[in-house]
C-alpha positions in Angstrom: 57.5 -127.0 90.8 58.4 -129.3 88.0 56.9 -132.9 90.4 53.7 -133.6 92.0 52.2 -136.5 94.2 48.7 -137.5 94.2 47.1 -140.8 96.4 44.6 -143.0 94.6 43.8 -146.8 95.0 44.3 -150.0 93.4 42.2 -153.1 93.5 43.6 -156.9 94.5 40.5 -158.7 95.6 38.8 -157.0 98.2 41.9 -155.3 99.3 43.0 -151.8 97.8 46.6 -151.2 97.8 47.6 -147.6 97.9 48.6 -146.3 94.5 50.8 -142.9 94.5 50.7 -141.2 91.2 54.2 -139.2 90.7 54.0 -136.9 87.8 57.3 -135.1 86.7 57.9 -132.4 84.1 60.9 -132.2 82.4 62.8 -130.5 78.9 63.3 -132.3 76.0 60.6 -133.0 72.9 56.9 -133.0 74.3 56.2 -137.0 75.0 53.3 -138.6 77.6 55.5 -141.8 79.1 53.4 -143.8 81.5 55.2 -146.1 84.1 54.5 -148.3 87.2 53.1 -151.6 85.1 50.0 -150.5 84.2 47.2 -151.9 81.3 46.2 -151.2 77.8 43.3 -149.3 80.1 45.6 -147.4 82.1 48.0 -146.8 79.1 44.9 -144.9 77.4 44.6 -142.4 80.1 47.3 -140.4 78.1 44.4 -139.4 75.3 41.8 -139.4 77.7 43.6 -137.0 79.8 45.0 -135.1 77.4 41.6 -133.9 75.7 39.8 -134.1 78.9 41.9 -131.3 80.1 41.6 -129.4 76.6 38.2 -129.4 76.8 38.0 -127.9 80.1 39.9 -124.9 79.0 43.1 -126.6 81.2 46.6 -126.1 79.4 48.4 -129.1 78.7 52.2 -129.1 78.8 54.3 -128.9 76.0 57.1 -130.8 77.8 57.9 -134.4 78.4 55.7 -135.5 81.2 56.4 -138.9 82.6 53.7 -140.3 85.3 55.0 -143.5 87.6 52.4 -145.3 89.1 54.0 -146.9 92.3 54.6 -149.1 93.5 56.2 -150.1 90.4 55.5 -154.0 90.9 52.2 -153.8 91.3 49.7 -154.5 88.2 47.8 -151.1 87.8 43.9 -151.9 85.5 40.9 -149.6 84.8 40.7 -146.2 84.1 40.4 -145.2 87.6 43.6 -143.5 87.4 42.2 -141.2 85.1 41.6 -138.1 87.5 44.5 -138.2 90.0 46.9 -138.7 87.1 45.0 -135.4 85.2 45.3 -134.0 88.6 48.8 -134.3 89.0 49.5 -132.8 85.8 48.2 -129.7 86.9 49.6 -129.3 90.2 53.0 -130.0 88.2 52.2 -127.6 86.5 50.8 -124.8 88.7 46.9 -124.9 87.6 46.4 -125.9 90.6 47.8 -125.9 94.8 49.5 -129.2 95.4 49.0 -128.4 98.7 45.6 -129.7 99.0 46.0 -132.6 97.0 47.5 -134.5 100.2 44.3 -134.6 102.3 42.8 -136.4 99.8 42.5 -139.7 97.6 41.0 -139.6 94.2 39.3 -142.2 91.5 37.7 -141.7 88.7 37.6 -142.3 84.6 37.2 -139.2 82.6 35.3 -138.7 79.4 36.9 -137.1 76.6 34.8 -133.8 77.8 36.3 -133.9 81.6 33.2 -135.6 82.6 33.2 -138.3 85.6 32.4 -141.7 84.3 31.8 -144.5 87.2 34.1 -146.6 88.3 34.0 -150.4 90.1 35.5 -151.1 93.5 34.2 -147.7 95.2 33.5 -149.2 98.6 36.5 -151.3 98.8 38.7 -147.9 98.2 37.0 -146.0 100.6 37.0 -148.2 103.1 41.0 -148.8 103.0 41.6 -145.0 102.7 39.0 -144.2 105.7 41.6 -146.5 107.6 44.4 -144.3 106.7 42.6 -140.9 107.4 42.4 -139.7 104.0 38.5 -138.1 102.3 38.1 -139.7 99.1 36.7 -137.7 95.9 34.9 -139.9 93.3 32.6 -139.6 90.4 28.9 -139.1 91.4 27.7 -142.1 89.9 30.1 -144.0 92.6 30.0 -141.8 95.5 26.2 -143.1 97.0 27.6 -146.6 97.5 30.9 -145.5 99.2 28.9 -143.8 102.0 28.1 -147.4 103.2 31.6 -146.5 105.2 29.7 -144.5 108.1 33.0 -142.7 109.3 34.4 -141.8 105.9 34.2 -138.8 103.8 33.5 -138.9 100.7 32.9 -136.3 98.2 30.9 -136.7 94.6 32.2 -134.9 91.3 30.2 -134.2 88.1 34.0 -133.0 86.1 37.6 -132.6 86.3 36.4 -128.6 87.0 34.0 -129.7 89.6 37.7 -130.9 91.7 39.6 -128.5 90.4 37.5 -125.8 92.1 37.0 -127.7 95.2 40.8 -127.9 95.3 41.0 -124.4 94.5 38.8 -123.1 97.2 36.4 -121.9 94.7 33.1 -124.1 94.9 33.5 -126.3 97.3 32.1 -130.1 97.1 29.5 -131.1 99.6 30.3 -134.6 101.5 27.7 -137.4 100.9 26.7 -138.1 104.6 26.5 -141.3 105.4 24.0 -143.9 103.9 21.1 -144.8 106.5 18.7 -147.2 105.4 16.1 -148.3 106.9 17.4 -151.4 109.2 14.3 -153.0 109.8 13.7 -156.8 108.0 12.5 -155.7 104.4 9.1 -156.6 102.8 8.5 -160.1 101.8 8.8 -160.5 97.7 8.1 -164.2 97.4 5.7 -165.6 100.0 6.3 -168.8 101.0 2.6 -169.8 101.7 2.6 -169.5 97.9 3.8 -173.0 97.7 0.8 -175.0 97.8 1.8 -178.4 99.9 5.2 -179.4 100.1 5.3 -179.6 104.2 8.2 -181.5 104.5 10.2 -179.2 102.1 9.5 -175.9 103.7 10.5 -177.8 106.8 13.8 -178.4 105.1 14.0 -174.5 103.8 13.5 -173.3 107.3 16.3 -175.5 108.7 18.4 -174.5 105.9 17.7 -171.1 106.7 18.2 -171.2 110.5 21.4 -172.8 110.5 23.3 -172.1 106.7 23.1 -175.6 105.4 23.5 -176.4 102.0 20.5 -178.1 100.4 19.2 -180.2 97.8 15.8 -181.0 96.3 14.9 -183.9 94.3 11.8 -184.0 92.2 10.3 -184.5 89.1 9.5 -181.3 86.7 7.0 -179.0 88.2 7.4 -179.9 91.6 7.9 -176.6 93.1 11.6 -177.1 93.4 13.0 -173.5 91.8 9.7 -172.0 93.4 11.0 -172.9 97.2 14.5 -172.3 96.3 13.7 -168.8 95.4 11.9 -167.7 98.8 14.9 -169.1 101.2 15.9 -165.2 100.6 13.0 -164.0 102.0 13.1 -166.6 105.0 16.5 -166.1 106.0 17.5 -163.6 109.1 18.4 -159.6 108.6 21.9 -159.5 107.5 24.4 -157.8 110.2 26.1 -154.6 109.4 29.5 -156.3 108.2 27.9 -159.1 106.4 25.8 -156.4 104.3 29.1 -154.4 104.1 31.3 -157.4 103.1 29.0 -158.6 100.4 28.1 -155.0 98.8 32.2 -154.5 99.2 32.6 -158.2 96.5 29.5 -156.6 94.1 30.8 -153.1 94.1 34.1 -154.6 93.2 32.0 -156.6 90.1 30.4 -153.2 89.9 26.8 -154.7 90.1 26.3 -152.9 93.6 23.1 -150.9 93.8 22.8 -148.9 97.1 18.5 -149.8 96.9 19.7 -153.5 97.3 21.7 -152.8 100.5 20.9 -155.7 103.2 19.0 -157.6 100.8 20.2 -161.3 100.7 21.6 -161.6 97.2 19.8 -165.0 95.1 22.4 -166.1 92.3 20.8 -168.2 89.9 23.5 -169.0 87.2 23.2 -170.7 84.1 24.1 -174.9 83.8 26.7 -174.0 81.1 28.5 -171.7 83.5 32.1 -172.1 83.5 34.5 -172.8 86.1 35.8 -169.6 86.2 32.2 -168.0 86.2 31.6 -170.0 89.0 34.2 -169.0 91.1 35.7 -166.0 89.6 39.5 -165.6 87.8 40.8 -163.6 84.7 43.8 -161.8 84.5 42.8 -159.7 86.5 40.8 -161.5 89.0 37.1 -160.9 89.5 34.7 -162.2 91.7 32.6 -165.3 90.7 29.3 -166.4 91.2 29.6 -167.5 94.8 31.5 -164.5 95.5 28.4 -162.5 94.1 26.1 -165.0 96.4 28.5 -163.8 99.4 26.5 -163.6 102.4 23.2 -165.2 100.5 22.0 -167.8 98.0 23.8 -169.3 95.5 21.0 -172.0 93.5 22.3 -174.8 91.2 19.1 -175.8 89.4 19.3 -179.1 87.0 22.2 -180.0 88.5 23.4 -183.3 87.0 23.6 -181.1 83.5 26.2 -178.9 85.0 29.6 -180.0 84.0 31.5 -182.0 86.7 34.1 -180.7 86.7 33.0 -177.1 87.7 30.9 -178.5 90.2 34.1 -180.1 91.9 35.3 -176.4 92.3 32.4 -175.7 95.0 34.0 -178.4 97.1 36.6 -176.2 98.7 34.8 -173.1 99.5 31.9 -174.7 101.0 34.2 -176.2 103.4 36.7 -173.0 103.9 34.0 -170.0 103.0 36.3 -167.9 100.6 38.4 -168.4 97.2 41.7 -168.7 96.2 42.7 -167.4 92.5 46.5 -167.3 91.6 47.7 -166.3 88.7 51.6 -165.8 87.5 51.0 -161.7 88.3 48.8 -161.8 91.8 46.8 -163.9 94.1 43.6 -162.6 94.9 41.5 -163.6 97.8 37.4 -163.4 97.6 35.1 -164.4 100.4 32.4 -167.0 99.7 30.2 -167.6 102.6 27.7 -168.7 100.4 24.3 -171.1 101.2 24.0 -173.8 98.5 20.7 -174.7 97.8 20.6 -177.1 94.5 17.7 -178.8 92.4 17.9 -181.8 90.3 15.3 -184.4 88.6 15.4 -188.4 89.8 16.1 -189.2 86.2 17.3 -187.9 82.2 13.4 -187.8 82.0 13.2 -186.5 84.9 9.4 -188.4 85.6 11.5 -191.4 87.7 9.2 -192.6 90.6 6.0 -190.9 89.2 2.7 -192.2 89.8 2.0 -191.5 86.0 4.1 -194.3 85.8 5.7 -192.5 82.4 9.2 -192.8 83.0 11.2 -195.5 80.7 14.6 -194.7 81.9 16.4 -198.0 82.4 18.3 -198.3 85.7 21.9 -197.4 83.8 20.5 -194.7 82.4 19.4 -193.3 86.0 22.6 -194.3 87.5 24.7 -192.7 84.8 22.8 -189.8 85.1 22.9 -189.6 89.0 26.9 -190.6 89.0 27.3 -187.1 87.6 27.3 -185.5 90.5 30.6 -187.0 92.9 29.9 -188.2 95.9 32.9 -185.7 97.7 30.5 -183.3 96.4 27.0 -184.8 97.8 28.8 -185.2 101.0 29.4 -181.5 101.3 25.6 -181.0 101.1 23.6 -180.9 105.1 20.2 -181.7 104.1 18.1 -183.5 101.0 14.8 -183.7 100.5 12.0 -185.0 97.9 10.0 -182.9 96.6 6.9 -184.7 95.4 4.5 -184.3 93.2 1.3 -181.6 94.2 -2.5 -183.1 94.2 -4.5 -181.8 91.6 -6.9 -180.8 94.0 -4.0 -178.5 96.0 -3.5 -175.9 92.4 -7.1 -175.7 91.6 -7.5 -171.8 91.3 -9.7 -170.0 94.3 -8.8 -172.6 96.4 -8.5 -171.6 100.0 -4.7 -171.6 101.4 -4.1 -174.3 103.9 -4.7 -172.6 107.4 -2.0 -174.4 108.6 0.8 -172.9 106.2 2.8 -170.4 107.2 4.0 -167.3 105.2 7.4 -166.3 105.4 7.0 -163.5 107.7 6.0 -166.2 110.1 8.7 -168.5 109.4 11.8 -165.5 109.1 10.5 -165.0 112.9 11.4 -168.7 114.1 14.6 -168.9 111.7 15.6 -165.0 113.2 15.0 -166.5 116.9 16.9 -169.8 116.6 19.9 -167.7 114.4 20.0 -165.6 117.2 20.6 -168.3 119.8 23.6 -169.1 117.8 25.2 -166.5 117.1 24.9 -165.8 121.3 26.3 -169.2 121.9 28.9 -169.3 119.3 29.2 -166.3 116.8 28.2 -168.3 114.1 25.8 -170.5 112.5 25.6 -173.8 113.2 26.8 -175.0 109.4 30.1 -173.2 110.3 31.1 -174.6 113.5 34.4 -176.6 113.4 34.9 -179.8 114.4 36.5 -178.4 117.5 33.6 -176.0 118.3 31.1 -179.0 117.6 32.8 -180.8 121.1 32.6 -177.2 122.4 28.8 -175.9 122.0 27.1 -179.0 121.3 25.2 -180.8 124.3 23.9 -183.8 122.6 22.2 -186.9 125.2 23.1 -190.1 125.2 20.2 -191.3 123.0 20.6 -189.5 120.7 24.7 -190.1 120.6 23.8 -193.8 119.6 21.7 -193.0 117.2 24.1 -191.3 115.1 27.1 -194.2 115.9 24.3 -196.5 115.0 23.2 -194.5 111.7 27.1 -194.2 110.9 28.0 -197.9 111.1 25.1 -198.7 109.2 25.4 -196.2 106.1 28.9 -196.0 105.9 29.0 -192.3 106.9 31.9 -190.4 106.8 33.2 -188.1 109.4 32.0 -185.0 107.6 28.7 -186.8 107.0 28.1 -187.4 111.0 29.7 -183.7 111.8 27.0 -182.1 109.0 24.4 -184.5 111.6 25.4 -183.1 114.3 25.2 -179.5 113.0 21.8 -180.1 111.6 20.3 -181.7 114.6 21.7 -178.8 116.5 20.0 -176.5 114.2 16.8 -178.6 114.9 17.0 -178.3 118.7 17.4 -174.5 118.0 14.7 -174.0 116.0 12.4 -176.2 119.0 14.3 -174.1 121.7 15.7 -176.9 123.2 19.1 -176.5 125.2 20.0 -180.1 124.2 20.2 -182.5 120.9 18.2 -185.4 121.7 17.1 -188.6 119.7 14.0 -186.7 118.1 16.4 -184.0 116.8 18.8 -186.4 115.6 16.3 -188.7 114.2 14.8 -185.4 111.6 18.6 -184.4 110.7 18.9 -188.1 110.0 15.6 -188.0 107.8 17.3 -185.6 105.5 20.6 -187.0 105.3 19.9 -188.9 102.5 22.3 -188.0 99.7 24.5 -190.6 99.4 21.9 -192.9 97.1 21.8 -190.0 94.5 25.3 -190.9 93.7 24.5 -194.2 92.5 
């Protein structure tokens, strides 16, 4: 049979689009034609394929082959086409049964030798062809992660010959069984009682953490400001099976997924020259960002006045919507971002502003130009704020006793796991990502405490996302005490750290 049909998988955000690869033999002089729009990377398969097959003692045809990669309008990239297009040729060709070709969907880039070289996207493409009752075959580097699909089947390969015998009935491939970690909340690898001091900011972290606000800390150097920021990870509650399968799904498709890191909340600490489209993801062929990458965990903005303003303006939407639109003339891609922004910046250029060392010599422009950096769209997009001030020599002596009174993060994960918990029964979410709807719906708020908000409102000029982000802290707050309602002590601490709006001088 001069045609053959083999199923593989393209990527387009986390979606992957089925991919049939059609190869045809026919007379004429010997050519390799390549159809179906595909990329410099896909167009290379023809060598790759041609002296992987060599090499593993496969014949290669002596006749024009043409392979069409449909659908024709879709943009094909990567060499993941590799195997089911090497395949094809040889069920065209009668090396091996086409018959058995159609259970299956295959991936994989092939070394010059018919090795299997790993390939991004693996647990996106498994899960789609799981849905469509197909076992997937991938290289072995790429297989572990897939299993993260319980129901599917997938199968690793070492070679070409390693499916060619499965296919063949020869030596068969044994399925990866599914991936079962160890559910259980993972050990703690930055303590919080490692912060000396700092009460009122760990009191901020925990609400952060209970509820999925965004954060910011203001401080002079040394403060502690990156050190709280990095144990919010550690603080926050056990990730549910589809969060921990929709944020290894965006790094798989980065292909910085490693099965050991499975339920761990991701901490993405990216650089202040960062651009826009590091930030948020894009390309040609779209890839997932930074707050794609923090999907499901902690994106941290440290020194944020030096990032440029205009990439911080591109956090405004997701924060609001929790996902990313890229468009480009050839595809849209669509990547979530359910990300927790916590952010760090210094009063001043000097950054010493407010000190008792009294060193600072920043005049009043200067710290208002240099505040004014952020917008204030931006700073009204952020839940809580918080100073974090400077720590008594006496509190960072060494062999100094911790303070009885602070709690590790064991400790605190339980309180922030207990009021989580309360929210999710109440309304399936936390409380940063209840609408404004939902906010009439699931929050019982007395009348105190009501007036207290119009009052604080009236007085500050607050916008109507400013008293919704209130409402969702003080909820968070009443959570966190186990209270049923919001009343005027809740709403008086949510108030307490809603105190962004003189950073943007």
């Amino acid at each position: 049979m001069n045609v053959a049909v083999v199923h593989s998988r393209a990527l387009a955000g986390l979606d992957a689009p089925p991919v049939t690869v059609e190869v045809h033999l026919s007379n004429g002089l010997p050519a390799f034609n390549l159809v179906g729009l595909p990329d410099a990377e896909v167009r290379e398969a023809r060598d790759r394929v041609r002296a992987a097959l060599q090499n593993s003692q496969y014949d290669f045809p002596v006749r024009k082959v043409t392979v069409n990669l449909a659908p024709a309008d879709f943009p094909k990239e990567s060499g993941r086409f590799d195997l089911p297009i090497a395949l094809g040729i040889l069920a065209a060709t009668g090396q091996i049964p086409q018959a058995s070709l159609a259970q299956y969907e295959f991936a994989g880039e092939l070394a010059l030798t018919g090795a299997l070289r790993k390939i991004r996207g693996a647990l996106a493409m498994v899960l789609s062809a799981w849905r469509e009752g197909r076992a997937f075959i991938l290289p072995e580097a790429s297989a572990q992660e897939a299993t993260l699909v319980q129901q599917a089947t997938v199968y690793p390969a070492k070679s070409l010959l390693d499916v060619c015998g499965h296919l063949m009935g020869k030596i068969l491939l044994s399925p990866l069984s599914a991936h079962h970690e160890i559910t259980e909340i993972a050990s703690v690898t930055r303590d919080l009682k490692e912060v000396r001091g700092q009460h009122q900011a760990k009191r901020a972290l925990e609400i952060a953490a209970a509820g999925q606000h965004s954060l910011l800390f203001l401080g002079s150097p040394g403060t502690g400001k990156s050190m709280l920021a990095q144990r919010l990870p550690d603080i926050m509650p056990p990730m549910t099976e589809d969060e921990a399968l929709s944020a290894a799904a965006v790094a798989s498709l980065a292909g910085k997924f490693d099965v050991r890191s499975w339920r761990q909340r991701n901490f993405r600490n990216p650089h202040h020259t960062a651009s826009a489209v590091a930030l948020v993801g894009g390309g040609s062929d779209p890839r997932p960002g930074e707050i794609s990458l923090a999907h499901h965990g902690v994106l941290f903005l440290d020194e944020l006045p030096e990032w440029d303003r205009s990439v911080l303006e591109v956090l405004r939407e997701p924060l609001e919507s929790g996902e990313i639109h890229i468009s480009r003339a050839a595809r849209q891609s669509v990547f979530p971002a359910q990300f927790q922004l916590i952010a760090a910046m210094n009063p001043c250029p000097c950054g010493w502003y407010g000190h008792n060392s009294g060193r600072c010599r920043c005049t009043s422009e200067q710290v208002a130009r240099y505040r004014a950096r952020i917008s204030g769209p931006l700073l009204d997009r952020i839940d809580l704020s918080v100073e974090v001030l400077p720590i008594p020599s006496d509190a960072i002596k060494l062999n100094v006793p911790d303070d009885p009174e602070a709690d590790n993060s064991v400790t605190v994960r339980q309180r922030v796991t207990r009021a989580y918990q309360k929210q999710m029964k109440r309304q399936n979410c936390g409380n940063a990502r209840l609408s404004p709807a939902q906010l009439e719906q699931f929050i019982a708020i007395d009348r105190d405490a009501e007036n207290l908000l119009a009052h604080a409102m009236e007085k500050h000029y607050l916008s109507a996302r400013s008293y919704h982000r209130l409402l969702r802290v003080a909820r968070t707050i009443a959570d966190l005490n186990d209270a049923e309602t919001v009343t005027r002590t809740h709403a008086a601490e949510a108030l307490n750290y809603r105190r962004v709006d003189r950073y943007a001088q």
